[in-house]
Backbone as CSV, one residue per row, in Angstrom:
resi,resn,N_x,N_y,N_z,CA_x,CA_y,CA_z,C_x,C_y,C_z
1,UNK,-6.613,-21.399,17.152,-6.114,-20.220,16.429,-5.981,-20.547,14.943
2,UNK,-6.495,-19.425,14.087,-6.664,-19.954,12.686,-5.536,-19.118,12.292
3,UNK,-4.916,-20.216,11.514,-3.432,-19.620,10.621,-3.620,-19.915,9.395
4,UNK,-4.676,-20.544,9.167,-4.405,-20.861,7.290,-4.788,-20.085,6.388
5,UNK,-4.108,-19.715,5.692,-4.143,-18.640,4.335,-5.457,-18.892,3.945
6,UNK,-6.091,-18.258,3.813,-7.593,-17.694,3.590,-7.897,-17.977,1.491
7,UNK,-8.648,-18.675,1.112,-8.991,-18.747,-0.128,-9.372,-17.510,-0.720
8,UNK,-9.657,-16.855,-0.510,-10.057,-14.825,-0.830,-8.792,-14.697,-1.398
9,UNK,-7.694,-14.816,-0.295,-6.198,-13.983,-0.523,-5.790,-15.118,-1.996
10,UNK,-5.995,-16.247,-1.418,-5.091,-17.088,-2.606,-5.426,-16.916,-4.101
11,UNK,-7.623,-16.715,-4.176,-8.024,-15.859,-5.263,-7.124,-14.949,-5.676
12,UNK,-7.136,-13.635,-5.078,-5.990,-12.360,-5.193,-5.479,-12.427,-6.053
13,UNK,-4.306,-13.836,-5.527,-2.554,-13.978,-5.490,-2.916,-14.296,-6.997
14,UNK,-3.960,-15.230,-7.344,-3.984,-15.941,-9.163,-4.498,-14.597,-10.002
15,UNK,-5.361,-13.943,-9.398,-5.922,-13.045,-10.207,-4.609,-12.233,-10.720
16,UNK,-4.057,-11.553,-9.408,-2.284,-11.143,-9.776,-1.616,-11.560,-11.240
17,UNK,-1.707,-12.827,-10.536,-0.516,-13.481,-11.587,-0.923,-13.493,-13.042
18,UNK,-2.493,-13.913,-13.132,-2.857,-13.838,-14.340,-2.889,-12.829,-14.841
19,UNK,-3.100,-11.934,-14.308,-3.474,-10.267,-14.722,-1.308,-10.368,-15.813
20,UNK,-0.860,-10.161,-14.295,0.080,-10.245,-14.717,1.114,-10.838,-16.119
21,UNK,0.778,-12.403,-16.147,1.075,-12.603,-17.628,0.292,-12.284,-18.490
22,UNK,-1.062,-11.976,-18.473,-1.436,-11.483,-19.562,-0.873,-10.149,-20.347
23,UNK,-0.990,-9.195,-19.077,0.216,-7.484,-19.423,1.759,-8.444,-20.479
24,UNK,2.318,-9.389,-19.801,3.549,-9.476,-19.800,3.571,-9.975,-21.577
25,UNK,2.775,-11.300,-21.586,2.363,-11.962,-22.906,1.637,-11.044,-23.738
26,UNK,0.726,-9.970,-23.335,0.170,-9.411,-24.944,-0.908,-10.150,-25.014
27,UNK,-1.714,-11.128,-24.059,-2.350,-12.363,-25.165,-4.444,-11.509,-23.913
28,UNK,-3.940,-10.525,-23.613,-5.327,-10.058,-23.009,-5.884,-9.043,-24.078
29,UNK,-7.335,-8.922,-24.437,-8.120,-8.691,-25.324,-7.605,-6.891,-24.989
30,UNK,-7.593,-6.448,-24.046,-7.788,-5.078,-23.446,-6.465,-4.933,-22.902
31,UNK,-4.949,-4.420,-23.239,-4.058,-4.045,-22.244,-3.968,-3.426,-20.932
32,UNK,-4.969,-2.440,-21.558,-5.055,-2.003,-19.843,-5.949,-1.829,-19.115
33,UNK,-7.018,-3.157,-19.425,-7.851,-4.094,-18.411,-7.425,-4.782,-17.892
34,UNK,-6.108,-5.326,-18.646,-5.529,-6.316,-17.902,-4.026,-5.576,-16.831
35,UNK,-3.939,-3.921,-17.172,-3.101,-3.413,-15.792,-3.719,-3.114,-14.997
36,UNK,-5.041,-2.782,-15.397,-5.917,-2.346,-14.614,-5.805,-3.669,-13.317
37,UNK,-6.397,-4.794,-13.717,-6.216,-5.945,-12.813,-5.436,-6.384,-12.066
38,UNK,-4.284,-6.195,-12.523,-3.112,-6.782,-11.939,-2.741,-5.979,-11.277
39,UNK,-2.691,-4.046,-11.166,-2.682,-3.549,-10.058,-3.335,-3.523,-9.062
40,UNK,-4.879,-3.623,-9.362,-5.727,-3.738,-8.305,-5.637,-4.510,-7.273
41,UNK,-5.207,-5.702,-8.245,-5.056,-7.249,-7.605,-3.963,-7.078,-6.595
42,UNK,-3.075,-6.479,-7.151,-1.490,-6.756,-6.343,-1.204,-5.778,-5.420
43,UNK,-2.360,-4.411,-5.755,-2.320,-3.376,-4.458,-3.439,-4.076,-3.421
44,UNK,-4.486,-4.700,-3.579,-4.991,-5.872,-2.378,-4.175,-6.248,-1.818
45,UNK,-3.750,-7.388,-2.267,-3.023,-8.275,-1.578,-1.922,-7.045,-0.496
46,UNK,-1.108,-6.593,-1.431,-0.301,-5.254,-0.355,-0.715,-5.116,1.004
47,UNK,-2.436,-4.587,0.647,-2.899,-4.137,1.899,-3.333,-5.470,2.572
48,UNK,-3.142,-6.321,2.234,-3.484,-7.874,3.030,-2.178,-8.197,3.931
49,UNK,-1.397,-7.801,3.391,0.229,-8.230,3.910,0.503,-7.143,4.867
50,UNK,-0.075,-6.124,4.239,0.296,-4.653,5.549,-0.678,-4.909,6.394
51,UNK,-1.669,-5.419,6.520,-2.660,-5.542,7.933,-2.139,-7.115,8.438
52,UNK,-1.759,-8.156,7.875,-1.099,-9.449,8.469,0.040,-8.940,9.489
53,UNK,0.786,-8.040,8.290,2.348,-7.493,9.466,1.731,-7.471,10.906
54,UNK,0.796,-6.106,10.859,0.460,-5.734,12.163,0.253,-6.362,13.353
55,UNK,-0.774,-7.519,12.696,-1.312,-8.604,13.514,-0.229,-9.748,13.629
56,UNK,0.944,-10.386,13.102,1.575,-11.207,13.434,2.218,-10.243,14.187
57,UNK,2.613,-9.357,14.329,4.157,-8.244,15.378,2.989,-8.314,16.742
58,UNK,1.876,-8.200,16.625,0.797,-8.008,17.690,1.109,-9.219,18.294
59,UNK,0.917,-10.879,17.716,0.567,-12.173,18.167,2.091,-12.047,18.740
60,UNK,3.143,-11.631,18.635,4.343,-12.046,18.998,4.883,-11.030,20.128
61,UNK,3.613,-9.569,20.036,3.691,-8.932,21.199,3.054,-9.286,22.390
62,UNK,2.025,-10.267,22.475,1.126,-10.853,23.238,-0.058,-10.911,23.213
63,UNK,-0.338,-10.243,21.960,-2.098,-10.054,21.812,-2.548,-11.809,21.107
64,UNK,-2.903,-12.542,21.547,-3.044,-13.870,20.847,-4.952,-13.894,20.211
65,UNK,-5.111,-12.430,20.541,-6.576,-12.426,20.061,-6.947,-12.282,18.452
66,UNK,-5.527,-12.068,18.040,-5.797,-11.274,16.443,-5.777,-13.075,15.748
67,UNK,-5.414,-14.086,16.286,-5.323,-15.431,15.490,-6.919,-15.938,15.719
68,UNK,-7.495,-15.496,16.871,-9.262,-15.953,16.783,-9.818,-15.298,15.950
69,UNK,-9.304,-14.066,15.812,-10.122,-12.797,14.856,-9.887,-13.560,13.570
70,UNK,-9.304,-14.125,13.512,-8.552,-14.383,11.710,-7.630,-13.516,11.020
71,UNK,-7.298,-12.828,11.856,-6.399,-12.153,11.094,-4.814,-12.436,10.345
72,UNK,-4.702,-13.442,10.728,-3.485,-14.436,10.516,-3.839,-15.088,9.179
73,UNK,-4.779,-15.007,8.508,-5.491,-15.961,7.709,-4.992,-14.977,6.403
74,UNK,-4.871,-13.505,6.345,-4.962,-12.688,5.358,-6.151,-12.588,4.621
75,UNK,-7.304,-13.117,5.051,-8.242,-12.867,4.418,-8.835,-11.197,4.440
76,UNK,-9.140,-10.527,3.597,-9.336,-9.135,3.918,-10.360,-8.785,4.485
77,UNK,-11.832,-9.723,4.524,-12.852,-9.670,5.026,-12.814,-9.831,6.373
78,UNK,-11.805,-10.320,6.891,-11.459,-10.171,8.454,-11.407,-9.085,8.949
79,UNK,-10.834,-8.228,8.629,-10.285,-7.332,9.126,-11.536,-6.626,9.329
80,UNK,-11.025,-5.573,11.143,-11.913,-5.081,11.488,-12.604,-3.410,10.664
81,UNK,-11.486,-2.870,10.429,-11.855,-2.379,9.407,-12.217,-2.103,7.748
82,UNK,-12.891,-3.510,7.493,-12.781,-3.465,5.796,-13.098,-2.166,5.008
83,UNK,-13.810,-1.433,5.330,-14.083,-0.105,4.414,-12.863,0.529,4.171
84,UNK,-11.841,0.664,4.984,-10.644,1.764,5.590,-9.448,1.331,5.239
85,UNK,-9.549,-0.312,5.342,-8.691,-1.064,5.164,-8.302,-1.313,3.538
86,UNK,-9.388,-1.774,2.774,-9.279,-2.272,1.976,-10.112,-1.284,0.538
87,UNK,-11.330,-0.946,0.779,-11.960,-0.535,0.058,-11.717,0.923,-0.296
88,UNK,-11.572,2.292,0.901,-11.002,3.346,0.345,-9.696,3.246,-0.018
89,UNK,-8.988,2.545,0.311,-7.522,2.108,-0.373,-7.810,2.109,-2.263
90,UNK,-8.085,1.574,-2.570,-8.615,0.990,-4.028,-9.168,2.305,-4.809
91,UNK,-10.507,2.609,-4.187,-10.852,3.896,-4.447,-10.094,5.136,-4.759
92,UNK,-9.318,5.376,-3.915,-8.225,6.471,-4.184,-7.061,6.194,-4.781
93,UNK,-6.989,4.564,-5.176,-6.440,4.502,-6.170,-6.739,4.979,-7.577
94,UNK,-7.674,4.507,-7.537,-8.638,4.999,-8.998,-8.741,6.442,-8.849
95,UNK,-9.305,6.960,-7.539,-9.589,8.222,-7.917,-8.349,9.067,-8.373
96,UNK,-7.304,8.899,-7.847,-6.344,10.064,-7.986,-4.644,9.498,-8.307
97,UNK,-4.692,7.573,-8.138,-3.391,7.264,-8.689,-2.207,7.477,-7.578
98,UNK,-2.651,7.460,-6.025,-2.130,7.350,-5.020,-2.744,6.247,-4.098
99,UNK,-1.235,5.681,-3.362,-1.587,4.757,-2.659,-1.505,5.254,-1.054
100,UNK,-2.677,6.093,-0.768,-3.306,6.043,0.686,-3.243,4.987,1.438
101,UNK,-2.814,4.821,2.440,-2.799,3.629,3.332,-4.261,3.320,3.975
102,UNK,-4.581,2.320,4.733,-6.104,2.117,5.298,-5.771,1.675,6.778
103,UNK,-7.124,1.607,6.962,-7.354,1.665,8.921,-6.566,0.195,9.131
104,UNK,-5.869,-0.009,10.494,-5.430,-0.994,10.985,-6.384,-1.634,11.602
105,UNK,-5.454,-3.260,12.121,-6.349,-4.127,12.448,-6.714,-3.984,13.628
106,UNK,-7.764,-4.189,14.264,-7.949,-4.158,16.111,-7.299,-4.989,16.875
107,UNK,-6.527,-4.176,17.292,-4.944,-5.043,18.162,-6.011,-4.721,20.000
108,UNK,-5.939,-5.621,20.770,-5.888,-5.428,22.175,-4.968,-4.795,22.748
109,UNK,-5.010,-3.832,22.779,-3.294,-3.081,23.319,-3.125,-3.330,24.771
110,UNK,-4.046,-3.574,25.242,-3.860,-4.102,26.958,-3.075,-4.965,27.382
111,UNK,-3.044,-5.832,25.776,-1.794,-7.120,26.130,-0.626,-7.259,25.567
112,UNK,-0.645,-6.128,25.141,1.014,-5.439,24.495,2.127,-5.802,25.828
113,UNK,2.930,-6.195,25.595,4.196,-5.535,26.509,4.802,-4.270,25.843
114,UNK,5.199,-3.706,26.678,6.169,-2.910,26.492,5.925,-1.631,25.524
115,UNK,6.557,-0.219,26.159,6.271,0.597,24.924,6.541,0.382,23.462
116,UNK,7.701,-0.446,23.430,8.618,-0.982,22.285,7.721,-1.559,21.497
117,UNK,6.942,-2.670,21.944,6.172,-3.669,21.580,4.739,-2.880,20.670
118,UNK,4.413,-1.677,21.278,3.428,-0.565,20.945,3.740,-0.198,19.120
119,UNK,5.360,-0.101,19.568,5.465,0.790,18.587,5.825,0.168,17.265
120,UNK,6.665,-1.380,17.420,6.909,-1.826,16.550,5.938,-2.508,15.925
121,UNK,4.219,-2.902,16.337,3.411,-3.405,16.229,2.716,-2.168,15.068
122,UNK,2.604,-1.226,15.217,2.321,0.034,14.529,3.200,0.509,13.032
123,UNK,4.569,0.393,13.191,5.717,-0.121,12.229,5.470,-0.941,11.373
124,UNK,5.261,-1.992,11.592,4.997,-3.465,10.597,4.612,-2.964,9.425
125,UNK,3.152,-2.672,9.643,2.751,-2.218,8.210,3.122,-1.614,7.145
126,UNK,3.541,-0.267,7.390,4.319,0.534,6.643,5.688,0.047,6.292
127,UNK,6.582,-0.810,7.037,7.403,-1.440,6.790,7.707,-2.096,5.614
128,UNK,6.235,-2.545,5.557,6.315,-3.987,4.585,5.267,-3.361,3.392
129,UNK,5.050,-2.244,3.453,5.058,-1.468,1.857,7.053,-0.854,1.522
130,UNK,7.423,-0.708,2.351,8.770,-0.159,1.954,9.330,-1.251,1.383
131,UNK,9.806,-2.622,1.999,9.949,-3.909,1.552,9.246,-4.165,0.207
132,UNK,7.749,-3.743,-0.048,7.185,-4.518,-1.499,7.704,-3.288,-2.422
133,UNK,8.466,-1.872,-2.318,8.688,-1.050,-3.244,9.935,-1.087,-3.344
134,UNK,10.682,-2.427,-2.617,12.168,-2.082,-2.867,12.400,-3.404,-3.801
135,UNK,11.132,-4.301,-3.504,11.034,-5.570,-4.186,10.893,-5.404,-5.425
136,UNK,9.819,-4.238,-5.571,9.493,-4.072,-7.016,10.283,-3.278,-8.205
137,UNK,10.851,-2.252,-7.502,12.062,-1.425,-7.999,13.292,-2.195,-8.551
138,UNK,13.953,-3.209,-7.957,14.955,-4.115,-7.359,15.217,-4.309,-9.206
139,UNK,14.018,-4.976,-9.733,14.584,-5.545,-11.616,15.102,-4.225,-12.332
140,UNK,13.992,-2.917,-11.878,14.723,-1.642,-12.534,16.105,-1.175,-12.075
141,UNK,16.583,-1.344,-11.029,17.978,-1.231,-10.561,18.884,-2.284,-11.405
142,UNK,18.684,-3.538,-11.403,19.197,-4.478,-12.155,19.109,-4.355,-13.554
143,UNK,18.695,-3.733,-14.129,18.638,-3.697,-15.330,17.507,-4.800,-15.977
144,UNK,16.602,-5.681,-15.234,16.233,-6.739,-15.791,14.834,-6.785,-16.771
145,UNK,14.521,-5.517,-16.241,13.061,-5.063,-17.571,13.656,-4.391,-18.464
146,UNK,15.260,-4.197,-19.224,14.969,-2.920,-20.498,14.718,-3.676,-21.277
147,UNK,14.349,-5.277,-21.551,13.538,-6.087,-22.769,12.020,-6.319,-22.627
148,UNK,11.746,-5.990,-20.881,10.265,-6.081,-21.173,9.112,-5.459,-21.750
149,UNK,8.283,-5.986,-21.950,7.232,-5.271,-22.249,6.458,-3.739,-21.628
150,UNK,6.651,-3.122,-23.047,6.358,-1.875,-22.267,5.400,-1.768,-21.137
151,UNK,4.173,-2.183,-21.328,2.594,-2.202,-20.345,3.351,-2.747,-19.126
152,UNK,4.100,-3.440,-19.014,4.213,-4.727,-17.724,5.618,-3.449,-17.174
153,UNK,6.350,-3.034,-17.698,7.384,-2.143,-17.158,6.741,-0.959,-16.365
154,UNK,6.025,-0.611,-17.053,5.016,0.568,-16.622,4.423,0.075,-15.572
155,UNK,2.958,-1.029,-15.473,2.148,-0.722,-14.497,3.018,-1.660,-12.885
156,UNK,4.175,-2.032,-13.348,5.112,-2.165,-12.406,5.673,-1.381,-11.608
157,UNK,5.798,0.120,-12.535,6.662,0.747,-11.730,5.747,2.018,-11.304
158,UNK,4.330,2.165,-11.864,3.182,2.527,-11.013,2.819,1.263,-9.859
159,UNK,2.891,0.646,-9.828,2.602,-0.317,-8.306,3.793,0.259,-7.111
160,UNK,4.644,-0.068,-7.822,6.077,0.271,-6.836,5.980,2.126,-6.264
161,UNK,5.363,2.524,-7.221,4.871,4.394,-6.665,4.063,4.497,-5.745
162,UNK,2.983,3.494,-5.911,2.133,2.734,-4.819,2.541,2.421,-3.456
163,UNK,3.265,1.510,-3.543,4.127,1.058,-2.313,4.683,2.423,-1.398
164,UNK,5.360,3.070,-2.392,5.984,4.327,-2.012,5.301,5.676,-0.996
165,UNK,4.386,5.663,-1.910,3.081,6.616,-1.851,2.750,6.286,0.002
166,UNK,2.855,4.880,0.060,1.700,4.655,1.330,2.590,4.451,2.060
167,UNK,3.677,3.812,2.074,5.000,4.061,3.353,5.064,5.398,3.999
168,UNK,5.212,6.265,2.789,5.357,7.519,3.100,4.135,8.051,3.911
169,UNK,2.998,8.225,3.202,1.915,8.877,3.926,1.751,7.545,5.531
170,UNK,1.479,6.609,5.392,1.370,5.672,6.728,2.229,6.177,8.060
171,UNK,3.638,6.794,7.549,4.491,7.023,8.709,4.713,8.201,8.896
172,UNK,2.929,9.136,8.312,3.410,10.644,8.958,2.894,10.263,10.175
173,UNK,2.926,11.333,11.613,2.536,11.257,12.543,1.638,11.854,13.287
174,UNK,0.527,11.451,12.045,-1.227,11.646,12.389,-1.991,11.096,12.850
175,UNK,-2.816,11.503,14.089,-3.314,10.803,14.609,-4.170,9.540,13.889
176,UNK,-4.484,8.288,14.330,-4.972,7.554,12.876,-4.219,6.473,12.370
177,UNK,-2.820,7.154,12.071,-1.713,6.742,10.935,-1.388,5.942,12.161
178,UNK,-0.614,5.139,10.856,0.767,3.979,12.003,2.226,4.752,12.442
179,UNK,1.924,5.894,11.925,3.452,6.788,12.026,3.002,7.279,13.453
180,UNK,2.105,7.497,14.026,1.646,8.728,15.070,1.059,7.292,16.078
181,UNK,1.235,5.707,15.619,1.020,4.760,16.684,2.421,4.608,17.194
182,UNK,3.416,4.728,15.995,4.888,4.775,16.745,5.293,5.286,17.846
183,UNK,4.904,6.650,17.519,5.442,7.746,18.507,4.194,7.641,19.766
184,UNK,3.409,7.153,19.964,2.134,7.427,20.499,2.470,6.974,22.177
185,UNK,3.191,5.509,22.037,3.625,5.127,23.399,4.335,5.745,24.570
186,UNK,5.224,6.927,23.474,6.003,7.549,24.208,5.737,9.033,24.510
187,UNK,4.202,8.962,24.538,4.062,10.971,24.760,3.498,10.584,26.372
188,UNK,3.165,11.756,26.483,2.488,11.752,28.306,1.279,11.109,28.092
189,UNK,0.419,10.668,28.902,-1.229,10.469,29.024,-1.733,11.579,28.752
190,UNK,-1.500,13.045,28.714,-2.033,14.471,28.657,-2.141,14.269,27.141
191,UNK,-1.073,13.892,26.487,-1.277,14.102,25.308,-1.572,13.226,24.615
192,UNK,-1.843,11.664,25.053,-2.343,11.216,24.249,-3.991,11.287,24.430
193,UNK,-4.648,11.740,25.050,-5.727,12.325,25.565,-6.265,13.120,24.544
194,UNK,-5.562,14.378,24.483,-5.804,15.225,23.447,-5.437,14.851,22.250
195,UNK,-5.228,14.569,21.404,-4.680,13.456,20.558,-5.924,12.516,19.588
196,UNK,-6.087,11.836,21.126,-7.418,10.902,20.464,-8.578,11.328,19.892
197,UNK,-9.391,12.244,19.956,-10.426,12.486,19.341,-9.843,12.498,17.876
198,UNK,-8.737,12.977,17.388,-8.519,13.111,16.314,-8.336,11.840,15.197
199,UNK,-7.846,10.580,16.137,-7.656,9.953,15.002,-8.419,9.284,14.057
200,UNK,-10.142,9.001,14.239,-10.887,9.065,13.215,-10.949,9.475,12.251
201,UNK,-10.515,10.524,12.195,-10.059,12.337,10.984,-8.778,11.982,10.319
202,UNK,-7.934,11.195,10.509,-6.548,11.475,10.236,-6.451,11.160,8.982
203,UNK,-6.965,10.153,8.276,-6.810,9.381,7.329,-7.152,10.480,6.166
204,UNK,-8.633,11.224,6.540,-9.251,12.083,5.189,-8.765,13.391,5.671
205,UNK,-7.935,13.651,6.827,-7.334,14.827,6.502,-6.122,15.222,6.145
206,UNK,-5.661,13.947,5.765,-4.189,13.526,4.628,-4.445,13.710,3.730
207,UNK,-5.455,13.298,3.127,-6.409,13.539,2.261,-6.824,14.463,1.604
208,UNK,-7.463,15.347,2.017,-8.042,16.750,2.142,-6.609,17.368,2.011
209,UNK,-5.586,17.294,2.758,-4.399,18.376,2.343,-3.494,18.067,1.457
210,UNK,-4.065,16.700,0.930,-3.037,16.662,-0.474,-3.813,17.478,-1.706
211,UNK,-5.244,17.782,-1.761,-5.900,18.447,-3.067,-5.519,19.990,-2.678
212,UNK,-4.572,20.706,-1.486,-3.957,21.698,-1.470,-2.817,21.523,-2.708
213,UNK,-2.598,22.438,-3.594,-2.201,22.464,-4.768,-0.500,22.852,-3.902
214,UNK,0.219,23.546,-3.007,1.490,23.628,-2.307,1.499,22.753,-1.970
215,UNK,0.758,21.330,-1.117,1.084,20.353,-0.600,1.059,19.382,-1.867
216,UNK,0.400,19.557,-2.289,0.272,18.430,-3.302,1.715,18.394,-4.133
217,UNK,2.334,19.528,-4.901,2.877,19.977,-5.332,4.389,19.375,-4.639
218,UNK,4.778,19.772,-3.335,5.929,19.388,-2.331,5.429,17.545,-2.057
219,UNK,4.493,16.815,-2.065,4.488,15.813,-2.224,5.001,14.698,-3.262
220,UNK,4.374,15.273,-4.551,5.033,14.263,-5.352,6.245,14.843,-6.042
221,UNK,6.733,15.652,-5.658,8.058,16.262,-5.794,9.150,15.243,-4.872
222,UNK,8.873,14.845,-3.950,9.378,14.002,-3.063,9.453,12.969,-3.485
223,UNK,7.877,12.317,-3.847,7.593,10.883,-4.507,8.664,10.922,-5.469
224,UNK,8.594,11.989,-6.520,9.310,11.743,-7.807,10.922,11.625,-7.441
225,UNK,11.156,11.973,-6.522,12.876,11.756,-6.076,13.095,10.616,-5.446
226,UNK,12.309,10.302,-4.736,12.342,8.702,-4.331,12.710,7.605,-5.038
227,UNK,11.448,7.881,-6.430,11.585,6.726,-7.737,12.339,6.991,-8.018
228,UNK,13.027,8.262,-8.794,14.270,8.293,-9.165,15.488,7.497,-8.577
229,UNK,15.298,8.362,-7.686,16.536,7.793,-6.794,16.767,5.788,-6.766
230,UNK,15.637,5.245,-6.983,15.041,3.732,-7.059,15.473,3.301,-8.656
231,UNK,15.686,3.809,-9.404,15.504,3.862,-10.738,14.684,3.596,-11.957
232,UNK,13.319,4.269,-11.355,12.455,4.407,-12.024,11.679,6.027,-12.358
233,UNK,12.049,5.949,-13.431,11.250,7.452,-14.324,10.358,8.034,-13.678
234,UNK,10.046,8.916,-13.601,8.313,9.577,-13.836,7.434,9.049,-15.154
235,UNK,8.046,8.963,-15.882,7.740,8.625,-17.694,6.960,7.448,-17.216
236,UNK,8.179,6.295,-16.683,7.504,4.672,-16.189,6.111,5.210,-15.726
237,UNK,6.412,5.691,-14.772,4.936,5.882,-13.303,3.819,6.460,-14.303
238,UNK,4.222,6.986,-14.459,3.120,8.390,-15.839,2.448,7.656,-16.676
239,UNK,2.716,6.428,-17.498,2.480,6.148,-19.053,1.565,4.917,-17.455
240,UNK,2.423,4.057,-16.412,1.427,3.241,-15.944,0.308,3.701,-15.008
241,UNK,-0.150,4.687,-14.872,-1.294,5.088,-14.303,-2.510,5.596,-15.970
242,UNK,-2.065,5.686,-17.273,-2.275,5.556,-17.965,-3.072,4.522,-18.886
243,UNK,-1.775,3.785,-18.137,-2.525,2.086,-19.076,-3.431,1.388,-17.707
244,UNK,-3.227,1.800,-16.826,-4.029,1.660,-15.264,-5.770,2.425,-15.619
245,UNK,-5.502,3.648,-16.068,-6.735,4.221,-16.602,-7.172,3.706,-18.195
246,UNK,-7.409,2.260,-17.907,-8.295,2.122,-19.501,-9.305,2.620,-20.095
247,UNK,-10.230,3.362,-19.016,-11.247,3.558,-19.911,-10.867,4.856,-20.408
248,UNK,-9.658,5.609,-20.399,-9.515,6.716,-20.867,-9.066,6.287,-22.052
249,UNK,-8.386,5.103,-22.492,-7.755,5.009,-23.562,-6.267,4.588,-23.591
250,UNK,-5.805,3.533,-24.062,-4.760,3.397,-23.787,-3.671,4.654,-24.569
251,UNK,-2.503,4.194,-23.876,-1.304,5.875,-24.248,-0.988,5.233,-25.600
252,UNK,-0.394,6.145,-26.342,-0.422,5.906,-27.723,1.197,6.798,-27.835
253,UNK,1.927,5.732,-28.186,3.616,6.171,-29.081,4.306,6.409,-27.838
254,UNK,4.253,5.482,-26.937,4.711,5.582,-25.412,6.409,5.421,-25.876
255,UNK,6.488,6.247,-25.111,8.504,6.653,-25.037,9.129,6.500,-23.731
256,UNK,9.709,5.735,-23.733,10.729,5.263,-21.838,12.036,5.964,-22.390
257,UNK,12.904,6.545,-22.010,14.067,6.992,-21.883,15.080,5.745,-21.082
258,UNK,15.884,5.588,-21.592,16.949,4.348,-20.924,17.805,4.844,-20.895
């Protein structure tokens, strides 16, 4: 069984960091090439840690198949779904500045125990975006960025909207989603029957009903009370999907309210 952290992920983790002091230091040619990076980088890894969850809650539910798969490794190329997993994740970052969640890992559910075991295996993931947005929020509650650097305050507290974004959408209960694997153990066989054809669809028809201008609208109305409530602006999130979009230009006479 392969457990060792995968050189891909550990790439990631430096690209992160560097991305990261460069935003923090000022000393990158392009500011927001270099948020650009360090979100990209650090919303990867995310989705590396949200498909690991799954698969370690799996290995400890009884599936011991996800440690041959590699999935223990965090490498992202493991995973059975890389397009879903990893790649439209990214994409719809860019495209629209939301963090969509991606396809889970291929768990053997035959060797699940227990409905419990079903459901908390399905949980993990989304879990541990709630965990990286309470991590990331945590210095803005503390007070510990009102000296930082503007770029690094910002595409921080666009990552942490990130986190937010995909907890939330991950644990609606669509077929697909990890929210609708929760509940999934506990419906009849009738219905999970009817059910299944759908969850191929689930992902782009989250999708599809967020460019509804009422849904869209009642969505980040929510998002935006969340951060708040976290203590981070809209202004923060706003100016870092901004400096996230370099080739538009970086924001110019950026104003944070404290």
């Amino acid at each position: 069984m392969n457990r060792q952290v995968s050189p891909v992920f550990l790439g990631l983790v430096t690209v992160m960091g560097v991305s990261a002091w460069g935003v923090w230091a000022g000393y990158a040619a392009s500011t927001g090439f270099a948020v650009f990076l360090f979100v990209v980088s650090a919303w990867i890894v995310s989705l590396c840690l949200h498909e690991y969850a799954h698969a370690r809650t799996a290995l400890h539910g009884g599936d011991i198949s996800v440690g041959i798969k590699g999935y223990l490794t965090l490498n992202p190329l493991k995973y059975t779904h890389a397009m879903l997993s990893i790649v439209l994740p990214v994409v719809f970052v860019i495209m629209g500045g939301i963090g969509l969640p991606g396809g889970a890992v291929f768990i053997e559910r035959h060797r699940i125990r227990g409905r419990l075991g079903h459901s908390l295996i399905s949980a993990a993931g989304p879990l541990v975006n709630a965990a990286l947005a309470l991590a990331l929020v945590t210095p803005f509650l503390l007070g510990l960025l009102d000296d930082a650097p503007i770029a690094f305050r910002c595409a921080l507290a666009f990552l942490a909207m990130l986190q937010v974004t995909a907890a939330i959408l991950n644990f609606l209960p669509v077929p697909g989603l990890d929210g609708y694997g929760v509940i999934e153990p506990w419906l009849s066989p009738r219905a999970r029957r009817q059910m299944e054809p759908f969850a191929p669809f689930g992902l782009l028809a989250v999708f599809a009903c967020l460019w509804i201008p009422e849904v869209n609208a009642v969505f980040w109305n929510g998002v935006d009370a969340v951060m708040g409530a976290l203590g981070v602006s809209w202004q923060e999130v706003a100016y870092g999907l901004r400096y996230f979009r370099f080739w538009e230009g970086e924001p110019q006479n950026v104003f944070i309210p404290y």
